[in-house]
C-alpha positions, 0 to 999 in steps of 0.5 A, spaced: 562 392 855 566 387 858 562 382 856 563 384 849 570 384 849 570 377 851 567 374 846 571 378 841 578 375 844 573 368 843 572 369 836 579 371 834 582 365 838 577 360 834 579 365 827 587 364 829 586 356 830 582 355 824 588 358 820 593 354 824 590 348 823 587 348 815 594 347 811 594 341 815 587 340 812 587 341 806 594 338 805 590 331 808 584 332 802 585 327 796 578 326 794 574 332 790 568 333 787 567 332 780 560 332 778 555 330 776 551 334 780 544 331 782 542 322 782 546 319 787 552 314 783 550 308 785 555 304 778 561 305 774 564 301 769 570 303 764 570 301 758 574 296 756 578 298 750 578 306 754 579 306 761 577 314 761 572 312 757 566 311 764 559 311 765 556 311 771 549 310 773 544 313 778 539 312 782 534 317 778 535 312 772 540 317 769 545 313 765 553 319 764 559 319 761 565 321 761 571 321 756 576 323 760 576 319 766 571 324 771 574 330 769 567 332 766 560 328 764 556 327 759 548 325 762 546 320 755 539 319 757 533 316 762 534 308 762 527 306 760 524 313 760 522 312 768 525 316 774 525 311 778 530 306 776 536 304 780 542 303 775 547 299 779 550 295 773 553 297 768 557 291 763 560 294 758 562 289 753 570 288 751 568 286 743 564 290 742 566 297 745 558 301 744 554 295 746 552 296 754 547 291 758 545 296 764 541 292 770 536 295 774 530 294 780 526 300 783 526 301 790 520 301 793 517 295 789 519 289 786 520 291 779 526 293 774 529 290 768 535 288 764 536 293 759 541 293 752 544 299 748 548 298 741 550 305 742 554 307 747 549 309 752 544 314 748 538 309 747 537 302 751 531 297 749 528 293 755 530 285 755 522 283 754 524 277 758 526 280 764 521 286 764 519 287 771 525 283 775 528 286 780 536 286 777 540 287 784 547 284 781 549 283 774 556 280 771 558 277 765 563 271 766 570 272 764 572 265 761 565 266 756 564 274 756 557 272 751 555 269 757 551 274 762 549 273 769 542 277 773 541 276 780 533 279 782 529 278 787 526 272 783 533 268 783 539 268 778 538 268 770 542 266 766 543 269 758 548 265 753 547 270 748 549 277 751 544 279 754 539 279 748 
């Protein structure tokens, strides 16, 4: 019984400190989650014309969207139809708000690619030039934003026509 008694006045020690000590925990937390749930993030881009208009890539090959800067998202599709890509590009182009260019690679493999959309995101073609490259970089210059850069495992390409 004695014994009983201890680990009751135990516990209510642990439940007494935790209380004293989560406001401080709690004041101390600024990042929350927000979703989406399932796929790991792996890219963001904003749109240059919204900045709470985001797309965010993940490592199942699901592209999302957000219209209110994360609040909520919007899964748009399955880039290229396959659950093995890592999307860890996205580049959103400032002339024209619904054109995106998306690199890609997979994870266990060389293989990937560089895919297009003229629609915000809802439907993407594969670049044929660089089908099965393994995309692991991807920008586009500032100075000459029709000019876009991929790096893969291959070495560094170079499109003067915005990706096409």
């Amino acid at each position: 019984m004695n014994r009983f008694v201890y680990l009751k006045a135990r516990w209510v020690t642990v439940v007494v400190a935790c209380c004293a000590v989560w406001p401080g925990i709690m004041h101390a937390i600024t990042w929350f989650p927000l979703g989406p749930y399932g796929g790991d993030a792996r890219s963001f881009a904003a749109d240059p014309g919204d900045s709470k208009h985001l797309y965010l890539g993940t490592a199942n090959g699901w592209i999302y969207e957000s219209r209110n800067g994360g609040a909520t998202w919007t899964r748009l599709c399955e880039l290229g139809g396959r659950n093995d890509l890592v999307i860890d590009h996205i580049v959103p182009d400032a002339t024209s708000p619904n054109r995106l260019i998306a690199g890609a690679f997979v994870a266990d493999h060389p293989d990937g690619g560089v895919y297009l959309s003229q629609d915000g995101g809802k439907t993407w073609q594969a670049v044929p030039q660089m089908l099965g490259q393994s995309v692991l970089s991807l920008a586009r210059a500032p100075s000459q934003p029709s000019t876009v850069i991929a790096g893969t495992l291959k070495g560094v390409y170079r499109s003067l026509d915005n990706g096409e």
